[in-house]
N, C-alpha and C positions, 0 to 999 in steps of 0.2 A: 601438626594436629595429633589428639593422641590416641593409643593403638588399645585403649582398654578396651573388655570384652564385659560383655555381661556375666554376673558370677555363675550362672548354669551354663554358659557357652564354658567355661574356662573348666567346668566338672564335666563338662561331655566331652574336651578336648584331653582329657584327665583318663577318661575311660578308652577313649581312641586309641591314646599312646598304650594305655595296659593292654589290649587287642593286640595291639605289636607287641609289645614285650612277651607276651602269653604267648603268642602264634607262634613266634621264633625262635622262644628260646635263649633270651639275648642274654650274653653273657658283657659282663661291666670289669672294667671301666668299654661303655659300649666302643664297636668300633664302626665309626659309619660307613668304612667299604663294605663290610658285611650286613648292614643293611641293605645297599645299594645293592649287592649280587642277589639275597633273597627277595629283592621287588623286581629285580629284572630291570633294574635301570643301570644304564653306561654312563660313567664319568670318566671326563678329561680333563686332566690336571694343566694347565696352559703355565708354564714355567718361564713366560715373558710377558706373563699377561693374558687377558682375555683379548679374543680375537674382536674385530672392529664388528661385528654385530652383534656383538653383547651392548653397544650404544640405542638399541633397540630397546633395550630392558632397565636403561637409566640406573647402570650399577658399575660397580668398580671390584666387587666381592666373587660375584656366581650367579649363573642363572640357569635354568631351565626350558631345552627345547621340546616342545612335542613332535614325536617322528610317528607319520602314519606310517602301517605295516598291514602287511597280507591279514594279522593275527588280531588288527587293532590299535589303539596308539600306544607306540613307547614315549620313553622318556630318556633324554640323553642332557645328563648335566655338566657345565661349564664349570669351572674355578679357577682364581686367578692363581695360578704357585708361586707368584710375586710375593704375597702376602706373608706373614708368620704361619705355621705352620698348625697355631694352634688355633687361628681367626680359621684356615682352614678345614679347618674339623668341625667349628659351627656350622659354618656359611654349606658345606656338605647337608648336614642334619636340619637346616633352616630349608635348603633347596628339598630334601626329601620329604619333610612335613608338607610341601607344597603336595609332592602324588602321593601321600597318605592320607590327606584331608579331601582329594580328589579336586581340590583346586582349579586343575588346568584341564578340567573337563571342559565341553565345547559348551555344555551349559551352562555351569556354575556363573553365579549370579553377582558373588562379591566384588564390594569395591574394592579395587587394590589396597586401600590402606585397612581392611577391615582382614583381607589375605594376609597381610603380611605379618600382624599382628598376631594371626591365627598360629603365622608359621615361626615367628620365633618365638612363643610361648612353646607350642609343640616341641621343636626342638631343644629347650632348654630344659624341658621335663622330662622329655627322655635321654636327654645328659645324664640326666639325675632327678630320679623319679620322688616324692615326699618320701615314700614307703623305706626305698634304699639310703637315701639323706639320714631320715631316723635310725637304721639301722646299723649302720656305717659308721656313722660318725658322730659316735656319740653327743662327742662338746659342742657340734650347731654352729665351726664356726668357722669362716670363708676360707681361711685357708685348707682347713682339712675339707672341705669339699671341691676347694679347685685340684689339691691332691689325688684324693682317691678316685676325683669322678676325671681329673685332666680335662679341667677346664683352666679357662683365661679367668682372671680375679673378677674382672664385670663381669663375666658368665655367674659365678659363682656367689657372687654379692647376690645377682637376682635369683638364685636358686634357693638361697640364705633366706632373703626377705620372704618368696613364696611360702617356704618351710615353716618361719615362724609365724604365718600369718595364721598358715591353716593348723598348726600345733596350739595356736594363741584360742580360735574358735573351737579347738576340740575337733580341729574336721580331719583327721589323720587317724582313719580306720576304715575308711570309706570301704566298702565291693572290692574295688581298680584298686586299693590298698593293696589287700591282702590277696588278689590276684598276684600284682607286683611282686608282691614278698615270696609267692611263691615258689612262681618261678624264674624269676631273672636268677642269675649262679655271680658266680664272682671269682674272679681270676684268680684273688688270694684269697686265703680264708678269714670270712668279719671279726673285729672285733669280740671278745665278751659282750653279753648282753648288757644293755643299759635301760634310755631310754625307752627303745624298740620293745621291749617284755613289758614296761607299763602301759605301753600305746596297744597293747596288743598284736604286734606286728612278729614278735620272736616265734 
C-alpha cells in the first residue's frame, strides 16, 4: 500500500525536522547518535542481530521500545548491526523520527502504515534537509548528495527527487528553509555559492 502523505502533512513534517535542526544545533553530515543523546533516548546496537522480540514489530532493520520511568516514558532503540553500516544510520534516524513525531505516545492515533511513512520521510529529510541539498551541492545530483550528506544511493535518489520537486514548484524558500540555512553548521566548509544565492538560501 502506499505511504504518501498529504502535501501540508509533508510541510508540517518539513517544519518539525527544522524545530530540530534549530533546537540543536545539528551539525551535518548529521550524526544520529548525537541525536539519540540529545532526546535522551538509548540505542543498542545488536551485532547478531536483533533479539527474538523484535519479532513483535515485524522488522528485520530496528525498532523502538518504550520504557516507562519514574520521569515518564523513555525510549530505548533496537538495530540490527548485522546490517551495512550505512542501512544503519537510516533505520537509527527512521526509528528517532518515530519519538520526534511523538509517534509512540499512548495516544497517538496513527495507522502504522500512515507512521511509518511519517517516519521515513522525516528521517530522510533530516539526512538532508532541501535548504542544505541546495546549498551543498550545487549540481542536484545523487551522487554528490549521497556524499556529502553519507547516505546510501536510494536514500539519496529520494532526497534528489524531493529536492527537485519542491525546486521545480518554487517551494525552496519556505520559514523551515531559512531556519535550516541558518543554523545547521557543516563539518567542512560549503561549497561557493550557486544555486543557494538565487533560491535565496546563501
Amino acid at each position: 500500500m502506499s505511504r504518501k502523505l498529504a502535501s501540508s502533512r509533508y510541510e508540517e513534517i518539513k517544519a518539525l525536522g527544522a524545530d530540530l535542526i534549530e533546537d540543536y544545533e545539528v551539525v551535518y553530515p548529521l550524526e544520529p547518535f548525537e541525536i539519540a543523546d540529545v532526546l535522551g533516548v538509548h540505542v543498542a546496537i545488536h551485532v547478531e542481530g536483533l533479539p527474538v522480540t523484535a519479532q513483535r514489530f515485524s522488522t528485520s532493520d530496528g525498532y523502538t521500545e518504550p520504557v516507562a520511568s519514574r520521569n515518564g516514558w523513555k525510549f530505548r532503540i533496537h538495530i540490527n548491526g548485522s546490517t551495512p553500516a550505512i542501512r544503519q544510520r537510516f533505520t537509527l534516524m527512521h526509528e528517532l523520527a518515530h519519538v520526534w513525531l511523538d509517534h509512540l505516545c499512548a495516544d497517538a492515533t496513527l495507522t502504522d502504515e500512515r507512521a511509518e511513512g511519517e517516519a521515513n520521510f522525516l528521517a530522510n529529510y533530516l539526512l538532508a534537509p532541501d535548504a542544505l541539498v541546495v546549498m551543498w551541492t550545487p549540481e542536484l545530483s545523487i551522487s554528490a548528495i549521497a556524499q556529502v550528506f553519507q547516505m546510501s544511493d536510494e536514500a539519496a535518489e529520494l532526497a534528489h527527487g524531493r529536492v527537485m520537486r519542491a525546486v521545480n514548484r518554487s517551494a525552496i524558500g519556505r520559514p523551515h528553509d531559512h531556519r535550516i540555512a541558518a543554523s545547521a553548521t557543516r563539518r567542512i566548509e560549503p561549497p561557493a555559492p550557486g544555486l543557494s544565492t538565487l533560491l535565496g538560501l546563501a
